[in-house]
C-alpha positions as CSV (number, residue, x, y, z in Angstrom):
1,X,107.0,21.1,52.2
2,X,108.0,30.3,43.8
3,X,111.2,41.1,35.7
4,X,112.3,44.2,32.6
5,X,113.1,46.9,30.7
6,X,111.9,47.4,27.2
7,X,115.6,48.0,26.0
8,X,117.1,45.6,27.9
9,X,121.5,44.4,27.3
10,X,122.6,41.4,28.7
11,X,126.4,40.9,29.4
12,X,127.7,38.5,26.7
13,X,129.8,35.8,27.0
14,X,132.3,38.1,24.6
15,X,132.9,40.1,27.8
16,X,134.0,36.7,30.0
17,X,133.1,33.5,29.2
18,X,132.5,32.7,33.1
19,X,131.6,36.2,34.3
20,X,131.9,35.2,38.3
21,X,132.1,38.8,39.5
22,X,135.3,40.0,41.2
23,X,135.7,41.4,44.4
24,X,136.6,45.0,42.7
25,X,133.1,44.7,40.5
26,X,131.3,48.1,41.1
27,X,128.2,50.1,39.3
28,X,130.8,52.0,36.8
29,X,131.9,48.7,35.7
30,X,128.4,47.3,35.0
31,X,127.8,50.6,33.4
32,X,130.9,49.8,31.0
33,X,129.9,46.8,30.0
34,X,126.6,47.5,29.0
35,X,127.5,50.2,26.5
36,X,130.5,47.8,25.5
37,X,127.2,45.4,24.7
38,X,124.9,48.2,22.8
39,X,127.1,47.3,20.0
40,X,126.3,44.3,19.5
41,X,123.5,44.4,17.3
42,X,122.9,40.4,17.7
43,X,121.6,41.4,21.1
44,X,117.8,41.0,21.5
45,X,115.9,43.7,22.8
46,X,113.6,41.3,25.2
47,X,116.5,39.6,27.2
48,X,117.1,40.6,30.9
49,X,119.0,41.0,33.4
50,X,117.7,39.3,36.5
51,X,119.0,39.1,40.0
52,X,117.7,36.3,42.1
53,X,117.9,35.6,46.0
54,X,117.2,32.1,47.1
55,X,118.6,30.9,43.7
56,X,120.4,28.2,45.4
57,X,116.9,26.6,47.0
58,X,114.8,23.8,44.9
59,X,112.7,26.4,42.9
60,X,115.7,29.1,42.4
61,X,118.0,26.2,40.6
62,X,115.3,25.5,37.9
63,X,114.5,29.1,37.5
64,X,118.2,29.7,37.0
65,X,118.4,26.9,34.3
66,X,115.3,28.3,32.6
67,X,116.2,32.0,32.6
68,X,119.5,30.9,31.2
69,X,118.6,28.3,28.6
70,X,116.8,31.3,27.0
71,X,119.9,33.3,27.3
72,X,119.1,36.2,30.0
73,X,121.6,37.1,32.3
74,X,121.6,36.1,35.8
75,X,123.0,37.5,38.9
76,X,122.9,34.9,41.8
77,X,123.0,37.1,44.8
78,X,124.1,34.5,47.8
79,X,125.6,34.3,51.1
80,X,127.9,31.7,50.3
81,X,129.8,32.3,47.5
82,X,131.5,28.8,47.4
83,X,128.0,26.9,48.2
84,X,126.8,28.5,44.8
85,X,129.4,27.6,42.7
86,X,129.3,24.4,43.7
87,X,125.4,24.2,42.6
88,X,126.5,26.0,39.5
89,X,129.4,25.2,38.7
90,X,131.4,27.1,35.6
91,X,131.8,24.7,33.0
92,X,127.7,24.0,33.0
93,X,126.5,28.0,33.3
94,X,129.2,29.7,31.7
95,X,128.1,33.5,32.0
96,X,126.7,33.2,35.4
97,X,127.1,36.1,37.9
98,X,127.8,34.7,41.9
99,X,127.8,38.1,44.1
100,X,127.8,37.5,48.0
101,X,126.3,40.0,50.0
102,X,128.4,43.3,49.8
103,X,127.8,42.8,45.9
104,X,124.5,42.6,45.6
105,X,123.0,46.3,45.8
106,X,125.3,46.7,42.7
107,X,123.9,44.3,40.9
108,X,120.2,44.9,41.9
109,X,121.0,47.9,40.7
110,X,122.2,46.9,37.5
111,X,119.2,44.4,36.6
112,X,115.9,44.3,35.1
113,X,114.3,42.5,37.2
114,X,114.3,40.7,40.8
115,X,113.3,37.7,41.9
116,X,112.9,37.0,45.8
117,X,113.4,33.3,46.7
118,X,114.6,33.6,50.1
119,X,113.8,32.2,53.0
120,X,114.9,29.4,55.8
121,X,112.6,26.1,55.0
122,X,110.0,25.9,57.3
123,X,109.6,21.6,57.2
124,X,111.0,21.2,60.9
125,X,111.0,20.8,64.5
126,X,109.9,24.0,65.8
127,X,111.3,25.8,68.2
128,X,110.7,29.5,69.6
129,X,114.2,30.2,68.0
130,X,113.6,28.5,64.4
131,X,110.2,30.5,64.7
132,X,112.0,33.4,65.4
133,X,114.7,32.6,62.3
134,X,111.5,31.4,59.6
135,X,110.4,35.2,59.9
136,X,113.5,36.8,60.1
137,X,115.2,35.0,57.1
138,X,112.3,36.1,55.1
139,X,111.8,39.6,55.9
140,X,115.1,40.3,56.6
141,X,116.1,39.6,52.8
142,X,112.8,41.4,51.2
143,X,113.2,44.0,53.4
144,X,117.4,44.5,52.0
145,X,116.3,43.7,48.1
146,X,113.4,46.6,48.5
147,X,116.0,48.7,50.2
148,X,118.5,48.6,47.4
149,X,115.8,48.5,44.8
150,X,114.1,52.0,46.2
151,X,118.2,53.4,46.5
152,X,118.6,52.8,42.5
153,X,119.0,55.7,40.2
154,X,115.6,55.8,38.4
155,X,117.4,55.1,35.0
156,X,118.9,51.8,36.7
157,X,116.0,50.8,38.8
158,X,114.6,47.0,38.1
159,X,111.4,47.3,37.0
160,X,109.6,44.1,38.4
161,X,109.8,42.4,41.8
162,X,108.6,38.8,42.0
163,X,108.3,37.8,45.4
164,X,107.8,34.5,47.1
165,X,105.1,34.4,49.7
166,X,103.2,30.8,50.7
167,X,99.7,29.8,51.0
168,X,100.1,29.6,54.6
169,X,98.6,33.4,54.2
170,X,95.2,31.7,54.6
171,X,95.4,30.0,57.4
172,X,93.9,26.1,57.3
173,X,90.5,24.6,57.1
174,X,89.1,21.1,55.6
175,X,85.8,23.0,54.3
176,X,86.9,26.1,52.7
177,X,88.6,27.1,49.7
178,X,91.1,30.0,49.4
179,X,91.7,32.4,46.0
180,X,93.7,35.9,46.0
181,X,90.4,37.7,47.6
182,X,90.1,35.4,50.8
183,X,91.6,37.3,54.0
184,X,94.4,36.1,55.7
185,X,93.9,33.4,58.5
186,X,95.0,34.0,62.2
187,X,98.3,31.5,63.1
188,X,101.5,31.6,63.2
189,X,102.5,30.6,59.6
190,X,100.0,33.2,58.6
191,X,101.5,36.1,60.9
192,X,104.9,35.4,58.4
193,X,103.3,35.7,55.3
194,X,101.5,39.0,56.0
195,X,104.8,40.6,57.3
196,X,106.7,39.4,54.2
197,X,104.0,40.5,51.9
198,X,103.9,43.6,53.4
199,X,107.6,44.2,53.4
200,X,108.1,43.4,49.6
201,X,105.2,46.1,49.1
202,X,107.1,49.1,50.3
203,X,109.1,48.9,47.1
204,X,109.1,52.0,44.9
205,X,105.5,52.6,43.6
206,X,106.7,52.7,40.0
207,X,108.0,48.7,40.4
208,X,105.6,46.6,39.0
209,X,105.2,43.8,42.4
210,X,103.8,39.8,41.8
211,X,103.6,38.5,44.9
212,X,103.4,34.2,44.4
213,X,101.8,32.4,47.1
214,X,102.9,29.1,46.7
215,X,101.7,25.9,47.6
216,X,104.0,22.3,48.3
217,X,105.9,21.8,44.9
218,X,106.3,18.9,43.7
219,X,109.7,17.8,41.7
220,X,112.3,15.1,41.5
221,X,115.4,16.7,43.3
222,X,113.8,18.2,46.2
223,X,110.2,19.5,47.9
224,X,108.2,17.1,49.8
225,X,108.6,14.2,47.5
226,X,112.1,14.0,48.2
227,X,111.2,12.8,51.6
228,X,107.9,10.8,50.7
229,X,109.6,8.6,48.2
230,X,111.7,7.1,50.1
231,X,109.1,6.0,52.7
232,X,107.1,4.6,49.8
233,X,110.2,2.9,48.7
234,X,110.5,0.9,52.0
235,X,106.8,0.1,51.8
236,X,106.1,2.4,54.6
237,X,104.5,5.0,52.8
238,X,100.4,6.3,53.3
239,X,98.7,9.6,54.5
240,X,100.0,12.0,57.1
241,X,97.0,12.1,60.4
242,X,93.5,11.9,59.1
243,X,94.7,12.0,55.4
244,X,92.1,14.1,54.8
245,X,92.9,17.5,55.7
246,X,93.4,19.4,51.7
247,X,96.7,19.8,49.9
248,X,97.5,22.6,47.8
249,X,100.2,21.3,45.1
250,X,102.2,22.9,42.3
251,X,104.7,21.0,39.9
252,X,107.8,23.0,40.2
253,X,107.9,23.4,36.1
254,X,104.6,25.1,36.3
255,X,105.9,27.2,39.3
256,X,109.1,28.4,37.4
257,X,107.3,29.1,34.4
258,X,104.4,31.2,36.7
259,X,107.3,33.1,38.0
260,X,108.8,33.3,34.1
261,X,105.6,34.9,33.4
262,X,105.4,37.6,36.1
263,X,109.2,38.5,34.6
264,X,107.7,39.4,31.5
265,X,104.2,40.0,31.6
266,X,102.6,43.4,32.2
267,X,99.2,41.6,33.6
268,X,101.0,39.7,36.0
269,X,101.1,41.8,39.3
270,X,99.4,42.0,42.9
271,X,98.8,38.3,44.6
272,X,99.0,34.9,42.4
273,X,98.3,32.0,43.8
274,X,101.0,29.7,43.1
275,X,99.3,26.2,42.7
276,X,97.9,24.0,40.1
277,X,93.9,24.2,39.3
278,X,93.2,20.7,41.6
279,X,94.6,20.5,44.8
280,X,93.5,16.7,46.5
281,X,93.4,15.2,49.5
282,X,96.3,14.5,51.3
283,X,95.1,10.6,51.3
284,X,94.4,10.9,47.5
285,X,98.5,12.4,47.1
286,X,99.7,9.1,48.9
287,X,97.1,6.8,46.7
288,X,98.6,8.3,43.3
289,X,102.2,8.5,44.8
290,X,101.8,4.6,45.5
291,X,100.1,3.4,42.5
292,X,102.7,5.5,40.3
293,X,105.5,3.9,42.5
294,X,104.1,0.5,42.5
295,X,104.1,0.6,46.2
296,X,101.0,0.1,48.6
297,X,100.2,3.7,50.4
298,X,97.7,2.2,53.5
299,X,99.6,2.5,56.1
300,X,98.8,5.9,57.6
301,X,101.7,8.0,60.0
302,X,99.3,8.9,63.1
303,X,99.2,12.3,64.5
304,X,101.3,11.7,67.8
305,X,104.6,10.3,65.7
306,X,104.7,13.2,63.6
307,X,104.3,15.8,66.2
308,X,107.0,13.6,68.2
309,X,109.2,14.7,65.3
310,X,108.1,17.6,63.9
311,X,106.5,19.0,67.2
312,X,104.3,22.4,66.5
313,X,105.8,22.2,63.1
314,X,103.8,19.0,62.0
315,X,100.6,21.6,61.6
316,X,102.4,22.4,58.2
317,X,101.2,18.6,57.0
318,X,98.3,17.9,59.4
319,X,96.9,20.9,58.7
320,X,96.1,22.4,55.5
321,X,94.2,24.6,53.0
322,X,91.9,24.2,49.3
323,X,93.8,26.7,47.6
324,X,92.6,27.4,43.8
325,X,94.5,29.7,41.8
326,X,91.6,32.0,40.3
327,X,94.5,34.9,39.2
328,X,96.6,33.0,37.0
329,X,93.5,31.0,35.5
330,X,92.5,34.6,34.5
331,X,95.4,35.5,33.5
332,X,95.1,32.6,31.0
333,X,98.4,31.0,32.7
334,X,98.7,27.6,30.8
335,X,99.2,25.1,33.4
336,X,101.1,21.8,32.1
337,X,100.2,19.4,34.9
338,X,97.2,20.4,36.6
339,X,96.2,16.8,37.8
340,X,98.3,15.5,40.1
341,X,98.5,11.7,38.9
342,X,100.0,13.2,35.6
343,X,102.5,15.7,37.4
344,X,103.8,12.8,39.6
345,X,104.2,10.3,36.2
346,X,106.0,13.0,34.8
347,X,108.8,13.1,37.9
348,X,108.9,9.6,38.7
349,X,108.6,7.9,35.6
């Protein structure tokens, strides 16, 4: 300012009790510890196997905790091995699997599932390089998961892609509102989304795609309220430009628990929209924010100071889009904060 096999085996903690893969790890080795599982009959049928890029990001660390507080097995496929472990460190995800790069077709091909966080974050000065590198970080990633997806054996290929895409796919505009049907808008942020949508479609026909257009989540360790508190905090807090230009919101619990959903749920495929039921105002956000932090939100940031910092990249927070997420209310998704005022209680208080 986010995926499975009916008969899935999980590797068990009887195998290693901190399964950080080793540098020899191959297919045949995956292969051996699965069977080594199928005897144990404690095993349930439903848990998966789920690789995840972008694991390290705000969104990918809760989906990490989640999938393993309900005992799956995760593969964190990253380009810094020692960055991860430092985010998950042994003693607190015993089990966990940390792959860099020359691992992770191996253990794509040894999943369930995939889950496609990746990207470089997009909340900064703007340049025609960091242009450049937004796009490329995100299509250069889906385009390698899809690659090493469609090169499985059938019998080993992950049956479910989740993909991260953004609501920047609409475009912006203070008077109309965006579901999954609405066509894509015409700017830059837009050009990204289509090209990583696009890219994470060329996967196999026979893998089941979700495609999660998300909005700004909202959380207590990162996101964009990690750098509104503390202008609220100093008393300096208020709306962004007019205030009035439409934000399009999504607690990150509701987010993880959307992209929980896709993992294992049939119905969930195509485009979701990835935000709550109530997007607000951008002045309204800053009202609740203050009156939740007991801090006064009036005093607005104009136009010309954020573009002095932000330059073309301010668009992102002067700009924005009514996005309703018709799909997953279809779907029957139950959302647990879809009022702002009670998602921000429930991360500051």
């Amino acid at each position: 300012m986010v995926i499975a096999k009916a008969t899935a085996l999980t590797w068990t903690h009887s195998v290693s009790p901190s399964l950080h893969v080793p540098q020899s790890f191959s297919v045949r080795d995956a292969r051996r510890i699965r069977v080594f599982c199928a005897s144990d009959h404690s095993q349930k049928e439903n848990e998966m196997i789920v690789s995840i890029t972008g694991a390290t990001g705000f969104v990918g660390r809760r989906l990490v905790q989640r999938l393993r507080a309900d005992n799956h097995t995760v593969h964190v496929l990253t380009r810094s091995r020692s960055r991860a472990e430092l985010i998950f460190p042994v003693k607190d995800y015993p089990g966990l699997i940390v792959v860099e790069e020359p691992k992770w077709k191996d253990c794509i091909q040894m999943s369930n599932a995939v889950v496609n966080l990746a990207g470089m974050p997009i909340s900064t000065r703007w340049s025609s390089e960091i242009k450049k590198e937004i796009k490329d970080s995100r299509i250069r990633v889906t385009s390698q998961v899809v690659d090493y997806i469609n090169a499985s054996p059938e019998e080993n290929r992950p049956t479910v892609l989740v993909s991260a895409t953004a609501v920047g796919y609409y475009g912006t505009s203070e008077t109309r509102v965006f579901d999954e049907r609405s066509p894509s808008g015409n700017d830059y942020l837009a050009e990204v989304c289509r090209e990583w949508e696009a890219t994470a479609l060329k996967v196999n026909k026979d893998v089941r795609v979700a495609l999660i257009r998300i909005g700004v989540v909202l959380g207590k360790d990162g996101g964009a309220l990690a750098k509104m508190v503390p202008l609220f905090m100093m008393f300096a807090g208020g709306p962004l430009g007019s205030g009035q230009q439409w934000f399009s919101w999504i607690h990150v619990d509701d987010l993880v628990n959307l992209i929980y959903e896709a993992l294992i749920n049939p119905s969930y495929k195509g485009v979701i929209n990835g935000t709550a039921p109530n997007p607000v105002r951008l002045a309204e956000l800053c009202q609740q924010l203050g009156d939740v932090l007991g801090r006064p939100s009036w005093l607005p940031v104009p136009d010309f100071a954020l573009k002095a910092v932000l330059g073309e990249g301010a668009c992102v927070v002067l700009d924005g889009q009514k996005v309703v997420p018709a799909k997953a209310k279809e779907l029957g998704f139950p959302f647990k904060y879809p009022y702002v005022k009670d998602a921000l209680k429930a991360i500051l208080l």
